[in-house]
Every structure is written in C-alpha cells, then in structure tokens.
C-alpha positions in Angstrom: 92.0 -21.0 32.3 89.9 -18.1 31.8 91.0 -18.2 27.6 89.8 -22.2 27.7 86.4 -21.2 29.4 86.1 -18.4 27.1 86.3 -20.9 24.3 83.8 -23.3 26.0 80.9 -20.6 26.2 81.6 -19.7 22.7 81.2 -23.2 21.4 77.8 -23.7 23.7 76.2 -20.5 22.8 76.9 -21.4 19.3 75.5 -25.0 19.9 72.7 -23.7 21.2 71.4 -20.9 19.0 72.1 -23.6 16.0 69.8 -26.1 17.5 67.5 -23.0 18.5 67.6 -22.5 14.4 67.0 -26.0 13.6 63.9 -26.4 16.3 62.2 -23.1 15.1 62.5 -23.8 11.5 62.2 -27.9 11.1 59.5 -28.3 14.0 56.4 -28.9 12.0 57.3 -28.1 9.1 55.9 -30.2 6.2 56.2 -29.9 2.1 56.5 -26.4 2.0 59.9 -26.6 3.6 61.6 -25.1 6.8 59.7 -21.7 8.2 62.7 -19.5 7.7 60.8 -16.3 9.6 60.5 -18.6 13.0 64.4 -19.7 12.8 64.9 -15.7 13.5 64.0 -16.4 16.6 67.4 -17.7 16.9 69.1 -14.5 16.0 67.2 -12.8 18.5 68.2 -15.2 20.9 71.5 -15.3 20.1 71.5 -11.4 20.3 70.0 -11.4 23.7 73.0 -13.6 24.4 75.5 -11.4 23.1 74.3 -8.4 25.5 74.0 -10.5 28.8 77.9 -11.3 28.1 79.0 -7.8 27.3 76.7 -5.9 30.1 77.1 -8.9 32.7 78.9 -12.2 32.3 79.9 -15.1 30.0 77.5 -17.0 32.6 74.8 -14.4 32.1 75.2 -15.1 28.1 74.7 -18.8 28.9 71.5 -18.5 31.1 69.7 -16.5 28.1 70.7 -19.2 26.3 69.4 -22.0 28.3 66.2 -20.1 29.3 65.8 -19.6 25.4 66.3 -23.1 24.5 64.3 -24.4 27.4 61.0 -22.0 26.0 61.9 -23.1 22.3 62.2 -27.1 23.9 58.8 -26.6 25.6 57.1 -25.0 22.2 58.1 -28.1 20.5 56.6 -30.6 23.0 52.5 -28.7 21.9 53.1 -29.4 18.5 50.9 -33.0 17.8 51.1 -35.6 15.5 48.7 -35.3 12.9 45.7 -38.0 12.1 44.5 -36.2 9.1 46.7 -34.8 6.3 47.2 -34.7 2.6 49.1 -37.9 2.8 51.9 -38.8 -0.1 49.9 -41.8 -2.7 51.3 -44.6 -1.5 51.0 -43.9 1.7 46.6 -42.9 1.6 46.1 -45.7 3.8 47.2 -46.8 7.3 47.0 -50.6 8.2 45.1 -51.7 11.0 43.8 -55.2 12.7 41.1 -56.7 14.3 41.9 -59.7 17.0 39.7 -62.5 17.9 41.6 -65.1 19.2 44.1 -66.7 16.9 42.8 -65.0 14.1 43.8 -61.2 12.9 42.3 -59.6 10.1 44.1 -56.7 8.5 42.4 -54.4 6.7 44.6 -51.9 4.2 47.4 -54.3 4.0 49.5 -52.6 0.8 49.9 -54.7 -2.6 51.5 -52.1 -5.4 52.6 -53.1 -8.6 55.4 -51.4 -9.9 56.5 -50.1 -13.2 59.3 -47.5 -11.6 59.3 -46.1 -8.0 57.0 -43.3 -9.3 55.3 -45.5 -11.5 52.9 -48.2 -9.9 48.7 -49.7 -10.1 47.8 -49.2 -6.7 45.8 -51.8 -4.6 45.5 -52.3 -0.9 43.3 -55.7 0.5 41.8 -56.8 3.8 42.8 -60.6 4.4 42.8 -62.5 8.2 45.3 -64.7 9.4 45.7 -67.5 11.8 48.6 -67.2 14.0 48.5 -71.2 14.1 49.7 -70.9 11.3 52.8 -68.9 11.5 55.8 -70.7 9.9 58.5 -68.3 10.5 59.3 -64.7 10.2 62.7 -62.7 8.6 64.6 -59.9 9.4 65.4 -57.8 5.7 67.9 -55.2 5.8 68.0 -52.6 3.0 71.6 -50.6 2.9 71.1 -47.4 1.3 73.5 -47.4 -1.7 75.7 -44.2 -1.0 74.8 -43.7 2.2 77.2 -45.3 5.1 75.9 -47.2 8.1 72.2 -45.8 6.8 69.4 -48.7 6.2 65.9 -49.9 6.2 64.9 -52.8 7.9 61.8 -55.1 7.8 60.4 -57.8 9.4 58.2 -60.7 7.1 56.2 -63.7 8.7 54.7 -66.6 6.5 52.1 -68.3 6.7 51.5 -72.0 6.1 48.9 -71.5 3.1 52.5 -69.8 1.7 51.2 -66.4 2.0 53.8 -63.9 3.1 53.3 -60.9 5.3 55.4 -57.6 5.6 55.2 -54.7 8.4 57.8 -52.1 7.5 58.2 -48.7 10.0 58.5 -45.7 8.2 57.5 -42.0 8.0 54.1 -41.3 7.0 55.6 -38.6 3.8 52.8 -36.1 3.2 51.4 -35.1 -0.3 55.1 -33.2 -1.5 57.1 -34.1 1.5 60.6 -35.7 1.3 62.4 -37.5 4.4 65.2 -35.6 6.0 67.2 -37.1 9.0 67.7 -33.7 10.3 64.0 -33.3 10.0 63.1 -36.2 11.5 65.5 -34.9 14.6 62.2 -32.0 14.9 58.8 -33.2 14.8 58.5 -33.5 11.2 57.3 -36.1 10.5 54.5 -39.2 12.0 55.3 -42.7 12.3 53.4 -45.4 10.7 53.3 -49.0 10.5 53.2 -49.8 6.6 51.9 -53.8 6.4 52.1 -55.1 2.2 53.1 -58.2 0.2 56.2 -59.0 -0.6 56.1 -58.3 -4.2 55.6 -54.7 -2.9 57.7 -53.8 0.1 60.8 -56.4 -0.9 60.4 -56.2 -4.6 60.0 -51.9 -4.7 63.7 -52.3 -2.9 65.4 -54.9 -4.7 63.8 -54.6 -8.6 63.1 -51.1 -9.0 65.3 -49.4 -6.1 68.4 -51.7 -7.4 69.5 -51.3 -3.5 71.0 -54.5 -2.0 67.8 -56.6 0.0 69.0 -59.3 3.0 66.2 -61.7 3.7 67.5 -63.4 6.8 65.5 -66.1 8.8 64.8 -65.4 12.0 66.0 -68.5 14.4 63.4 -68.6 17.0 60.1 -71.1 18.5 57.1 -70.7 17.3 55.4 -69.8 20.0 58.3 -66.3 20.5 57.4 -65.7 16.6 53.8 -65.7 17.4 54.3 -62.8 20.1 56.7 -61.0 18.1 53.9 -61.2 15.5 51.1 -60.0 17.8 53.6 -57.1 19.2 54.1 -55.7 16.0 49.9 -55.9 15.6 49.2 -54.1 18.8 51.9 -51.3 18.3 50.1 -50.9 14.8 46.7 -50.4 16.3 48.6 -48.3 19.0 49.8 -45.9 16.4 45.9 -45.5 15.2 44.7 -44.4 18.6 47.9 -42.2 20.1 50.0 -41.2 16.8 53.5 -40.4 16.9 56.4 -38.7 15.8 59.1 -40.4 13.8 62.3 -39.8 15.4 65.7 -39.9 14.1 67.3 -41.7 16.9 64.9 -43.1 19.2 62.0 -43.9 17.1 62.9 -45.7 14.1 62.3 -48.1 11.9 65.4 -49.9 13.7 64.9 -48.9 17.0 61.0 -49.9 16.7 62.0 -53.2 15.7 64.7 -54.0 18.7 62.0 -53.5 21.0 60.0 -56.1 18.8 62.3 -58.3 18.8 63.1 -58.6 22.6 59.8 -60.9 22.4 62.1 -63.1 20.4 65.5 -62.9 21.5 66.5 -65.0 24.7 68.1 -62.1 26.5 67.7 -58.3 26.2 68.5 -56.3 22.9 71.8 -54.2 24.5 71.4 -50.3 23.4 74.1 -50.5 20.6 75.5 -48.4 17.7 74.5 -50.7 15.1 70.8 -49.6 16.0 71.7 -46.1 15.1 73.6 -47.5 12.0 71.2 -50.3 11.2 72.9 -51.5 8.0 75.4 -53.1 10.2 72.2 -54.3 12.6 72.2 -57.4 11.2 75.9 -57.9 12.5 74.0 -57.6 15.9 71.4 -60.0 15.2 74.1 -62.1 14.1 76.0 -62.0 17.8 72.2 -62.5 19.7 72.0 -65.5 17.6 68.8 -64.7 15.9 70.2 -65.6 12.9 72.8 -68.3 11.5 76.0 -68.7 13.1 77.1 -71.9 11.2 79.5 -69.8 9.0 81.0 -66.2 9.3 78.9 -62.9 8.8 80.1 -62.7 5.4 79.1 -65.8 4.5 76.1 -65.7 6.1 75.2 -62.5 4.3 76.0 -63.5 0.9 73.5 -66.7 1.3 70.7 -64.6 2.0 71.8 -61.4 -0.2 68.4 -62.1 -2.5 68.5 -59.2 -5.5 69.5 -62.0 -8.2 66.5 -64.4 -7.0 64.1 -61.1 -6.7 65.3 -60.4 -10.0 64.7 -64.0 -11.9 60.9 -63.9 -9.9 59.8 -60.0 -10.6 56.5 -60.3 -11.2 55.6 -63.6 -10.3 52.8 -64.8 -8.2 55.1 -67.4 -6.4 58.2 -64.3 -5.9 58.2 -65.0 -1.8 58.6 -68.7 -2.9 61.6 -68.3 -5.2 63.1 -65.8 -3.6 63.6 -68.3 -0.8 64.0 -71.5 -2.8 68.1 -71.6 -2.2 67.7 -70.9 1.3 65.9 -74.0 2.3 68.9 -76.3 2.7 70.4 -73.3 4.9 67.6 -72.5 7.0 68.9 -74.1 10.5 66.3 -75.6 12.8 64.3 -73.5 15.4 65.3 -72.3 19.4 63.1 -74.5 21.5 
C-alpha cells in the first residue's frame, strides 16, 4: 500500500509542477512566445517539493505543491483581458450594435475578399437590420482537415431583402500571434465576436481553406430565431464593455454557441462531449432536433456539405443564394 501511494504522490507532484510550467510560461503570453524565465518558477517549486518529502513527508511534498499551485492559480486570475493591442489585420476591428427596437445596426461587420488566406482587399461596413425580417438562421460546422473531433462552428441568419449575416467566435490573434489550444488553456488569448458576409467567413473556409463547410438550417419559429439573434447581439456588445478570455474548454466558439442556442432549442443543451469535440456537434444538434431528422446523419450531412456549390459561386454577388439553391426542396418547415 505504502509502494501504490508512493506512486500516487509521484504522479501528482509531477502533475502539478507540469501545469505549474504551463501557467507560468503560457499565461499572458502573446507573439513573442512562452516566457521561459517565469516557467522556472516551476523548478523551484518542484525543488521545494522535493526537500519537504526527504526532510518531512510525501504529504509535506504535496502541500508545497498545492500551496505553490494555489499562489501560481491566484497570479493568473490578475492577469486582464486586453482592450487595446496590436491586433492581427483581419482582425483591426471588433463588431458592435446599436438597438432600437426591431432594428440593429452593426457597425464593423467584416466583408474581405480573398485572393489566398494571406492574401485579401480588406473592407468592413455598417448596415442595420430589421429583426421582422429574419427568415431563418444556420448552424455551419468547419472540421479541421487533419485534426480529429477539432472544428469551427458558425451561426448565419438571413434576411428577407436576401442579405445574409454571419457571427463567428473566435480568438482575437494579435499582430504575430498564432492559436494554440494549450494556449488558450492559460489566458492567452481574448474572445471576440467576428460578424462578416458570407463571401467572407463561409467562402475564406470552403474556397481558399479547402476545409469541408456544413451549412445546416436551423429548424426553429421565428420568433426563437429572433432571440437567438438578439442573444448573440447582446453577448457581442457584452464583450466590448467586460472583455474576456478565450478558453479552450469552457469558452469556445462551441461552447458560446450552446448557450445561444438554448434560446432556440425546446429543452436544455445537455453538457456533452461533442461540445468539446464540436466537429461531431452537429450529431448533437441532429438528436435536439434542430436540424433535419427526415433521413440519417449521413444523409443529412451530405445534403448540406456545400464546398462544390461554394466553389461553382466563388465570387459571386448572389454566393449565399447559390450556395443554398439545392437545399430548398430539403429545407423542412419551422417548430411552431
């Protein structure tokens, strides 16, 4: 028994001074990389550790541990989010809404043209619209090609003037800066609420990306579309006054959505894997019924699997409206 507890100390010290590492170096850190000198902290942690058990206890090595971790944990917690920073190009500008009644007007809404995924004209516009108006919204999941279970996902809403609008959660990248998941575990990086055409956000993923885009219709009432829409608007204007940190697992682009779309689903959003692996999240929507059901997954996401119609329409004024066209006769009628 003593051997087996041994082995359990070993393996929790080492757990510890590991995520002591990570925190000290990853915590704040932006393009110029991980601050090495603070991750020695770690080794002088994990030093202090290895005294306590040789002078005093295997317990004793375990409180400097936890005392050490608890002190690194609270450092962490004073480091802010930053509102001002040498932000990456396409990411300069932060959308952001004014409400009056039915009708929002975003200003900075995103609208890049794209010659490669380095390569683009720039343009952002301001532009109101009437939530009267709203004709639908869909749920686009983005697998990342070599990546299991990891994905992007998106939520669109159209209008009835056929204009198409996109909010996509991502991490604001500074000027340099390249997304890490391990990063994103430690403070690294804020969140932001991009908001862009569709020949942007969906055609940057399917044309020049080459990744597989699903554009699946959301099956819900008007009126749960409208709050879903207005949700996502205030939790943009949220972000402006109190930024946050992007976080791996509980702050998302996925996890931001689910609690989105609990304005449209008829029951709660469970807590489930697929949130944490949301290339499979549209399996979930799939069993909450926000999207079809009249065939198997498969099925389902080969009808709405859009790179060959994104394709055919890059570059066309009308690509929302032909990237949809097929879909039409598939597009089940609404939740009352």
């Amino acid at each position: 028994m003593q051997s087996v507890f041994r082995v359990i100390t070993a393996l929790l010290l080492a757990l510890g001074v590991t995520w002591a590492a990570l925190a000290l170096a990853l915590t704040g850190a932006g393009p110029e990389g991980a601050h090495g000198g603070r991750a020695l902290g770690a080794v002088l942690l994990a030093a202090g550790a290895v005294v306590a058990w040789r002078r005093h206890s295997q317990r004793a090595a375990l409180s400097v541990i936890g005392v050490g971790c608890v002190a690194i944990w609270g450092w962490t917690q004073t480091v802010r989010p930053a509102t001002q920073a040498d932000w990456a190009p396409d990411l300069t500008r932060s959308a952001r809404a004014v409400v009056e009644g039915p009708h929002v007007t975003l200003h900075d809404v995103r609208d890049f043209r794209y010659r490669t995924t380095s390569d683009w004209d720039a343009s952002w516009y301001s532009a109101t619209y009437d939530t009267r108006e709203l004709t639908g919204a869909w749920f686009i999941v983005e697998p990342f090609s070599g990546v299991w279970g990891a994905a992007h996902t998106m939520v669109s809403f159209g209008f009835a003037d056929g204009r198409y609008l996109v909010f996509s959660v991502e991490v604001r990248r500074e000027k340099g800066e390249t997304f890490s998941a391990l990063g994103g575990l430690f403070r690294q990086f804020e969140l932001t609420y991009v908001v862009g055409d569709e020949r942007d956000l969906v055609q940057l993923r399917s044309n020049h990306r080459k990744d597989d885009v699903y554009l699946y219709p959301v099956d819900a009432s008007k009126e749960r579309i409208t709050r879903f829409f207005l949700d996502m608007v205030a939790r943009m204007n949220a972000l402006h006054e109190k930024p946050e940190f992007y976080d791996t697992l509980t702050n998302n682009c996925t996890t931001n959505l689910v609690r989105h779309l609990e304005k449209v689903s008829q029951s709660q959003v469970p807590y489930d894997h697929r949130t944490l692996l949301p290339a499979f999240s549209d399996a979930l929507a799939y069993e909450l019924e926000l999207i079809d059901r009249d065939a198997p997954l498969e099925q389902v996401r080969k009808r709405y699997h859009i790179n060959a119609r994104a394709q055919a329409a890059d570059g066309r004024p009308d690509f929302s409206r032909r990237i949809r066209e097929p879909l039409a006769a598939s597009t089940a009628g609404t939740v009352p």
